[in-house]
Every structure is written in C-alpha cells, then in structure tokens.
C-alpha positions as CSV (number, residue, x, y, z in Angstrom):
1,X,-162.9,-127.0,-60.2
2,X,-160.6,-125.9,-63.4
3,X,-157.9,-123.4,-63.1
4,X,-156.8,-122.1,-66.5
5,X,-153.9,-119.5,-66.4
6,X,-151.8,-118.0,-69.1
7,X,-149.6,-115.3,-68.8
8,X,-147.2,-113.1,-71.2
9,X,-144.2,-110.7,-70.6
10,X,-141.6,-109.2,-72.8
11,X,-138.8,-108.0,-70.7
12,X,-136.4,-105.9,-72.7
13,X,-132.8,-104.3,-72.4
14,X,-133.7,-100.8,-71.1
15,X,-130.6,-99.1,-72.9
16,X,-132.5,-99.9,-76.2
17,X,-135.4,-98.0,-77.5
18,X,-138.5,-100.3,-78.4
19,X,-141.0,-99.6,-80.8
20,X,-144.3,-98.2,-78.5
21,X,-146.2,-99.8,-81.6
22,X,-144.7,-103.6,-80.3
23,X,-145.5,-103.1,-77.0
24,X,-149.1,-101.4,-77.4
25,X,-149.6,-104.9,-79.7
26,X,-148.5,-107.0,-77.0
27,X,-150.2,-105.3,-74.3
28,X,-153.7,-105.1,-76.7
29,X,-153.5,-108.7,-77.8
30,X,-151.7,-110.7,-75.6
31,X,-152.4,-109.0,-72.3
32,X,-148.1,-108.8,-71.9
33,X,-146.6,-107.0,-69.1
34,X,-143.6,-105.1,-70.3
35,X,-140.8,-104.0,-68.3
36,X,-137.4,-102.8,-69.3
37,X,-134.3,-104.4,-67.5
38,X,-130.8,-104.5,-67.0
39,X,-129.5,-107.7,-68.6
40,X,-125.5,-107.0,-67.5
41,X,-126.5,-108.1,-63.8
42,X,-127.4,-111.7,-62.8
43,X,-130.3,-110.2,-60.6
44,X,-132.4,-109.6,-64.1
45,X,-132.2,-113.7,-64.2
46,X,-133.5,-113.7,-60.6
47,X,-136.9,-111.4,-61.4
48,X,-137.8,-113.3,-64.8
49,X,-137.1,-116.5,-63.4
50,X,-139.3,-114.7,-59.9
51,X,-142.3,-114.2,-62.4
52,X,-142.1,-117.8,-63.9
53,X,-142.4,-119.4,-60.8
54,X,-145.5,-117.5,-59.8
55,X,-147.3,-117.7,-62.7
56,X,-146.5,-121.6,-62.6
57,X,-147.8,-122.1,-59.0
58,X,-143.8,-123.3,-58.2
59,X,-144.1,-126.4,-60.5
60,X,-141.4,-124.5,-62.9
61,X,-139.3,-123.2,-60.5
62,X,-137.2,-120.9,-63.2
63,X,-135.9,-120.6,-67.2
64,X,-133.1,-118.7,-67.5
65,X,-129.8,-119.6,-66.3
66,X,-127.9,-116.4,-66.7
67,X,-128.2,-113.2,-68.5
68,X,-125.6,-110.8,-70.4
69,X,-125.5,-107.5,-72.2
70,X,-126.1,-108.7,-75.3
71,X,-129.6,-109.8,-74.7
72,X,-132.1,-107.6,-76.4
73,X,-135.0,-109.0,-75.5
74,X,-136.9,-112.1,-73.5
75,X,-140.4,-112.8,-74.3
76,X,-142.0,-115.7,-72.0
77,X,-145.5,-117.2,-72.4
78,X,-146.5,-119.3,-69.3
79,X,-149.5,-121.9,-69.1
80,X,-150.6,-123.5,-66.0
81,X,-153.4,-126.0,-65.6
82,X,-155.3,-128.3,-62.6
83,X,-158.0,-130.0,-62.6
84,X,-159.7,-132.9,-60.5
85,X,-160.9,-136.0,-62.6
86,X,-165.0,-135.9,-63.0
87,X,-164.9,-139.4,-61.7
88,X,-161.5,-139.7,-59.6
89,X,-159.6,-143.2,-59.1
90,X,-159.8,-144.8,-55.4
91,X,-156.4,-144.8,-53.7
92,X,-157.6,-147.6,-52.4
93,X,-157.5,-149.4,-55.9
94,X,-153.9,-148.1,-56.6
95,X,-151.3,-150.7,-56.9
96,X,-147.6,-151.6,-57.5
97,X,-148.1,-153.2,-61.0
98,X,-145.3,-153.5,-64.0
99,X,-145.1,-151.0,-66.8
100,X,-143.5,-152.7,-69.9
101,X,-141.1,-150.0,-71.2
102,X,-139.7,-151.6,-74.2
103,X,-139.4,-155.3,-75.5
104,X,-137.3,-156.4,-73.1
105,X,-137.5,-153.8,-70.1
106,X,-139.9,-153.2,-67.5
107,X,-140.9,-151.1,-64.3
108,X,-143.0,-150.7,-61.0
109,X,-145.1,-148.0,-61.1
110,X,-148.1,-147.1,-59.0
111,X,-151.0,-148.2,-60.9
112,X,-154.5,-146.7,-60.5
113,X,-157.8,-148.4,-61.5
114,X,-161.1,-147.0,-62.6
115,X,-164.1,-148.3,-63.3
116,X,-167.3,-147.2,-65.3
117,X,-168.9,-145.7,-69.1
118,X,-165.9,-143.8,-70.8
119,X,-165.7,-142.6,-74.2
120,X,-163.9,-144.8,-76.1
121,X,-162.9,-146.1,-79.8
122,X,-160.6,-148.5,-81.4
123,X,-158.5,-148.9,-84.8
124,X,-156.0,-151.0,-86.4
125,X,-153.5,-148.4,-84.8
126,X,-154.4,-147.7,-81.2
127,X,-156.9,-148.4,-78.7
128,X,-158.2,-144.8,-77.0
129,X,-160.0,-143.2,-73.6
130,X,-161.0,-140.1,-72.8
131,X,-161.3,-139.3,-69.4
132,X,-163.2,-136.0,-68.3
133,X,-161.7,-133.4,-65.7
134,X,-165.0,-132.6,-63.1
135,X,-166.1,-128.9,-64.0
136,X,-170.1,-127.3,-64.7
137,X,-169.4,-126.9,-68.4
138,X,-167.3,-130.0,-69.0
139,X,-164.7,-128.0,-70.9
140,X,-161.4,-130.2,-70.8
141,X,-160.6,-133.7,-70.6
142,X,-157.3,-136.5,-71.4
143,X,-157.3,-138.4,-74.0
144,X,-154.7,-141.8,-73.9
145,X,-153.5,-143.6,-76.8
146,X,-152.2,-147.4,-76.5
147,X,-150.6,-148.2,-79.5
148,X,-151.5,-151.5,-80.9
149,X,-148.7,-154.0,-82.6
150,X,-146.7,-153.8,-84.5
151,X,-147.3,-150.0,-84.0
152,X,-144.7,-147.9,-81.2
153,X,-145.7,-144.4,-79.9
154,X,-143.1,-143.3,-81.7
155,X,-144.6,-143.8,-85.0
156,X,-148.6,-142.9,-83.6
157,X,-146.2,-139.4,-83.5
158,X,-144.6,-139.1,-86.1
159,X,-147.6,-139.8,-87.9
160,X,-150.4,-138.5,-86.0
161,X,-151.6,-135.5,-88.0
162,X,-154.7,-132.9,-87.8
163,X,-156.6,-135.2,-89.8
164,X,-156.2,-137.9,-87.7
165,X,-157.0,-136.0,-84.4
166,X,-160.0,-134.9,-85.7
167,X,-161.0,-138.5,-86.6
168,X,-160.2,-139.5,-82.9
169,X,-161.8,-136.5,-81.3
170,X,-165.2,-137.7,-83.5
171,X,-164.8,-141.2,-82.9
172,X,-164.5,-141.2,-79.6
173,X,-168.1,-142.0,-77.9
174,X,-169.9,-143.1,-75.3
175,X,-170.6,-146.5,-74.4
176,X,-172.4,-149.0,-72.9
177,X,-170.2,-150.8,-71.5
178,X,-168.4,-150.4,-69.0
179,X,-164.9,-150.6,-69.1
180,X,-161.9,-150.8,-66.7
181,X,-158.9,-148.5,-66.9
182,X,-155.5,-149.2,-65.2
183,X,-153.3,-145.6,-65.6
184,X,-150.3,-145.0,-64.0
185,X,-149.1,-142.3,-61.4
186,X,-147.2,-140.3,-63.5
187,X,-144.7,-137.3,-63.2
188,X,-143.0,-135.6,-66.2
189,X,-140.3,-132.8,-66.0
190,X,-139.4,-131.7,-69.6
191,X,-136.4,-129.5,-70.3
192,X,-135.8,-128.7,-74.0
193,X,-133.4,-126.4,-76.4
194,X,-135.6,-125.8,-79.8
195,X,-133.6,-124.0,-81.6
196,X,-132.8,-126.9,-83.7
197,X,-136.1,-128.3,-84.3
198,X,-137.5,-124.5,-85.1
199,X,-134.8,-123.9,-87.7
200,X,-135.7,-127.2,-89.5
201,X,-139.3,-126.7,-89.2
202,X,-138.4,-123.4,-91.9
203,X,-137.4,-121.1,-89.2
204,X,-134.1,-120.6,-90.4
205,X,-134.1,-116.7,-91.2
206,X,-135.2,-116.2,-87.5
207,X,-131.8,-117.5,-86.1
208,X,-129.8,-115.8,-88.7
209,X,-127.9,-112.6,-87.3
210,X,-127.5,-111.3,-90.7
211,X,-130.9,-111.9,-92.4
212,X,-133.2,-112.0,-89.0
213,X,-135.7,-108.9,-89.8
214,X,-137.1,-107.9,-85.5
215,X,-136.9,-104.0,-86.8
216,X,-140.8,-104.3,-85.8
217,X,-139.0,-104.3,-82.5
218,X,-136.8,-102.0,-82.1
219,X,-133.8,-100.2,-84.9
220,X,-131.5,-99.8,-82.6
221,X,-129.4,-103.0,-84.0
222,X,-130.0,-106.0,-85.3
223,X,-131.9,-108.5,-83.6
224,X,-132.4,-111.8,-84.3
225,X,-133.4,-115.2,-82.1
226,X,-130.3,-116.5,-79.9
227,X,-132.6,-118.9,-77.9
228,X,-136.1,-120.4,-77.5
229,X,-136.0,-122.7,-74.3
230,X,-139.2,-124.5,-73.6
231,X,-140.1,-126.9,-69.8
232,X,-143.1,-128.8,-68.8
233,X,-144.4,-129.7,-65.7
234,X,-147.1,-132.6,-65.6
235,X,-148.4,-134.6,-62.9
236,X,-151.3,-137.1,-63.0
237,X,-152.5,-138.9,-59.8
238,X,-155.7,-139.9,-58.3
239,X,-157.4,-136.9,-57.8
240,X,-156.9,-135.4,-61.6
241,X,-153.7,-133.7,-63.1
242,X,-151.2,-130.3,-62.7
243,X,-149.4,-129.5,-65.3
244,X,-147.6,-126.0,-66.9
245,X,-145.8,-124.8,-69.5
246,X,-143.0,-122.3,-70.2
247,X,-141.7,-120.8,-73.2
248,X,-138.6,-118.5,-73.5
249,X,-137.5,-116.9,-76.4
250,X,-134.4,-114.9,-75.8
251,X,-133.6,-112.5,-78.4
252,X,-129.7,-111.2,-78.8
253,X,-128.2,-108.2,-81.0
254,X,-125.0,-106.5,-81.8
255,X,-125.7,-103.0,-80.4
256,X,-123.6,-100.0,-81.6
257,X,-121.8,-98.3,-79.2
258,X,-120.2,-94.8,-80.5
259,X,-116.8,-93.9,-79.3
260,X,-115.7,-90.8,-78.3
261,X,-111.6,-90.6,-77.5
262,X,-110.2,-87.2,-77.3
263,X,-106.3,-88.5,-77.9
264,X,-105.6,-85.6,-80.0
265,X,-106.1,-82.1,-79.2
266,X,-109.7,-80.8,-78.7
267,X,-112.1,-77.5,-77.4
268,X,-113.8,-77.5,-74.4
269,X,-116.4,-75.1,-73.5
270,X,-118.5,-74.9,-70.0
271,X,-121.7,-73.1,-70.5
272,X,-124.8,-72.3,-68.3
273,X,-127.4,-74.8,-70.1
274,X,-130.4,-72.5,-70.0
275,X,-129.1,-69.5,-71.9
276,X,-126.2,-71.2,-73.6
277,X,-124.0,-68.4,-72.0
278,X,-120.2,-69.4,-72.0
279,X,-118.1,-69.3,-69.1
280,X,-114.8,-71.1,-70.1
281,X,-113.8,-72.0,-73.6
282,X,-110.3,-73.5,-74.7
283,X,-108.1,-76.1,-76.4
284,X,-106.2,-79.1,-74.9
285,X,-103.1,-79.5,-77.0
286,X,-101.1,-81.4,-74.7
287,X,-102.3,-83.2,-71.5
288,X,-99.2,-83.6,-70.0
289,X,-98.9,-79.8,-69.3
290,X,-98.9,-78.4,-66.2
C-alpha cells in the first residue's frame, strides 16, 4: 500500500486585506485552505504548527517557533509519504555491521540484507540500485548511489545534474543476476534556514523589503520574504520507508498604521447613524476644563 499526501495553506494576518484573485488561484490550483489569523498572539503558532503535524502523520511535529505582528503572511506546503518495500528485508537478516563514515571514522549501524534481481547499473562514478516500494501500479521506488573512488557524495551532488539523472533513470535495468544488497536502518531529521541558499540561487529581489513586488497579494504594504524554513522526516527500515516534508515561507511587511491624536482643539458631533440627525455638536478647546 502507498500513501501519497500533499497539502497547502496560506494563513494570512486578518487585519490586512488580501487580493480574492490570490486566494481564488490558490484554492483553484493548489487545493490551499486559507484562513486569516491573528499573528500578535503565540496561539496562531500553536494552530499552524496543529495543521503541520496532522498533515505529517506526527513525524514533523511543528515549524514555526513564534509569531509577531509583523507577519503578513505564512504559506506551508506539506508532503508525506509510506510505503512498504515490494520485496521487504528479513529482520532476521539484520545485523550490527560498520558504516565507514569518512577515511578514518566509522560506525555500528543496523544493517539489513536483501537478496534477489534488482535493477541495477554501473559507471566510472557510482555503482546504483533501485529498489521498488510494493503497490498495483508500481508507481515509486529508491534509488541508492555508492560513489566509487576517488569520487565522495559530495561531488556525485554537486555535480549530479538533470542530464545525468535521466541517464541513471535509463540505465538502470533489470538483471539476471542476482545480487545482494546490505542497506542500513536509517533515520534522518532535517532542519534547514534557506534564505541564504534561495538568495544565491537569483532570489535576491524576493528578500528585499524595498524591491520585493507581493502586490499580487495584497496593497495594503509592502511585503516581501522574511523566511523560508524547510524539515524532513525520513525513516527507512525493513518493512519500506516514512518520510515527509515541510516547507514554510513566512512573509513580513511594514504595515501603515494612521494616527489620529486630538492634542489640539477639535469638534465632536454625536449623531443617530441612520438619518445622520445630530444630537450634540461642539468644540474641545481645553481638556482640562471643568
């Protein structure tokens, strides 16, 4: 059985008017609840961070740490994923092996072992497996990549490219053989800031509280991004993998607020509202007065 689930939201500041035209788009397109909240109390933090939790299955347990008035806007996309391997590894087979993390540095690790026909293929940069999830269509599957010397998984990544995953993905075949796979038990919890990586990558103008064009959003003040936080969830074991995704991008703005402090003298008027009849009319020239 596959479970595929991906969710949207856009949660917005509800003392700032946003364009029906954004949230008709995100609603059409992206299937994005929208709900307008109150970002000066902590509790807003509580209900986003409610939502990413149940859309995760409680592998991400929450993304935001705090919120404060300045926030005009959080959109979150969620992703989670499970899966049971079409041929799963025996616990029985499982063992504490090493798992060489460097040169010089190694590690126990729970070590599973499979057996059988697997798509494979093989370069002068990597050895690599694909191992299919058990569904009717045969829709998803892992692929690993064991770098080969003098090559690190470092540089497979910095210069693995479209091109080169297309190659793999039409490379990869089956075989004859069979072939024996040792994997380990894994669990990953990733944690990442991008603002820094998105701003190199040409996203510059985005971050920019002078230049950062979100009037598609709302023109109520200038927006622009304060914060993209991303976490991953990933755990592989005998029976097949769990893993989701979370992406928060937090969007701020300096909202004008209009003043009005009667310090010098002024009218008042009290009027019934329906007809506009007066009752009262005056001046304040001195408070003090008695």
């Amino acid at each position: 059985m596959v479970t595929v689930a991906i969710a949207n939201s856009f949660w917005y500041n509800k003392n700032i008017t946003i364009k029906d035209t954004f949230i008709q788009t995100n609603q059409q397109y992206f299937d994005a609840v929208a709900q307008g909240v109150d970002f000066s109390s902590q509790e807003t933090a509580g209900i986003i961070n409610k939502w990413v939790y149940d859309k995760t299955r409680g592998t991400i347990p929450s993304i935001i740490e705090h919120v404060s008035s300045d926030i005009i806007s959080i959109i979150l996309n969620a992703v989670y994923f499970k899966c049971r391997w079409l041929e799963p590894f025996e616990t029985k087979n499982t063992k504490s092996e090493l798992f060489q993390k460097n040169d010089i540095a190694t590690v126990s690790c729970n070590m599973m072992h499979l057996k059988g026909a697997l798509k494979t293929c093989s370069n002068k940069l990597y050895n690599a497996v694909e191992l299919a999830f058990g569904s009717s269509y045969n829709e998803y599957s892992m692929v690993l990549l064991l770098p080969l010397n003098p090559y690190s998984v470092d540089s497979l990544i910095n210069n693995f490219t479209v091109t080169e995953w297309n190659t793999l993905t039409s490379t990869l075949s089956d075989s004859n053989k069979i072939s024996n796979i040792a994997l380990p038990r894994f669990k990953i919890n990733f944690d990442a800031k991008l603002n820094d990586v998105l701003i190199a990558s040409g996203m510059e103008i985005a971050f920019n509280n002078s230049k950062a064009d979100f009037s598609a959003i709302t023109e109520d003040c200038k927006t622009w991004i304060s914060l993209v936080k991303h976490k991953t969830f990933v755990t592989v074991d005998e029976s097949g993998i769990e893993a989701a995704g979370v992406t928060a991008v937090q969007l701020a703005g300096a909202v004008a607020t209009r003043e009005f402090k009667f310090d010098r003298p002024f009218i008042f008027i009290i009027k019934e509202k329906s007809s506009n009849v007066i009752l009262f009319i005056g001046k304040v020239a001195d408070p003090s007065l008695q």
